[in-house]
C-alpha positions, -999 to 999 in steps of 0.1 A, spaced: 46 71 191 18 66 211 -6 35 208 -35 55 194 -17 72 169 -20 58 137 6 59 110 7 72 71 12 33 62 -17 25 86 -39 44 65 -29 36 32 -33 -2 40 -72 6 55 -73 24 20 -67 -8 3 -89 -30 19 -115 -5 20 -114 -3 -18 -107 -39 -21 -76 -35 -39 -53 -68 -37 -12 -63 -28 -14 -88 -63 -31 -54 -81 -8 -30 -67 26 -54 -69 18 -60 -110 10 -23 -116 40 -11 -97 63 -37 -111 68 -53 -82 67 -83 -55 35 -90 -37 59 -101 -7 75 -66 -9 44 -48 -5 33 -73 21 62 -69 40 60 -31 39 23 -27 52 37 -52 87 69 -28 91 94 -60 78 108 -39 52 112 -7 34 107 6 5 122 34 -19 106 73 -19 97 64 -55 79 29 -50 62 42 -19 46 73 -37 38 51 -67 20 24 -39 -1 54 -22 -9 72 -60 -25 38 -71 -46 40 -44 -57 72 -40 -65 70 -75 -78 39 -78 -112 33 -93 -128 -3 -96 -142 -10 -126 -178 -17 -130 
């Protein structure tokens, strides 16, 4: 990979802070670990197929509340 390229994960975690979701939101609605979803976004750890279509779903269809 090149240094300009930007990856899936990349996006999804400009996503996040773009719509001001918190890894505490996403780790309670998923049913999981803040420190999991942390250490996904900095490449430390992996996650499942399942947990990491779940994580992108919430925020592609996330929608603050007014």
């Amino acid at each position: 990979m090149e240094l300009n390229e930007i990856t899936k994960k990349q996006i999804y975690l400009l996503k996040r802070k773009k719509k001001k979701i918190t890894a505490k939101q996403i780790s309670k609605a998923l049913g999981i670990s803040q420190s999991l979803i942390s250490m996904y976004e900095n490449d430390v750890a992996n996650m499942s197929k399942e947990k990491i279509a779940a994580y992108e779903h919430y925020i592609d269809a996330y929608e603050p509340k007014k």
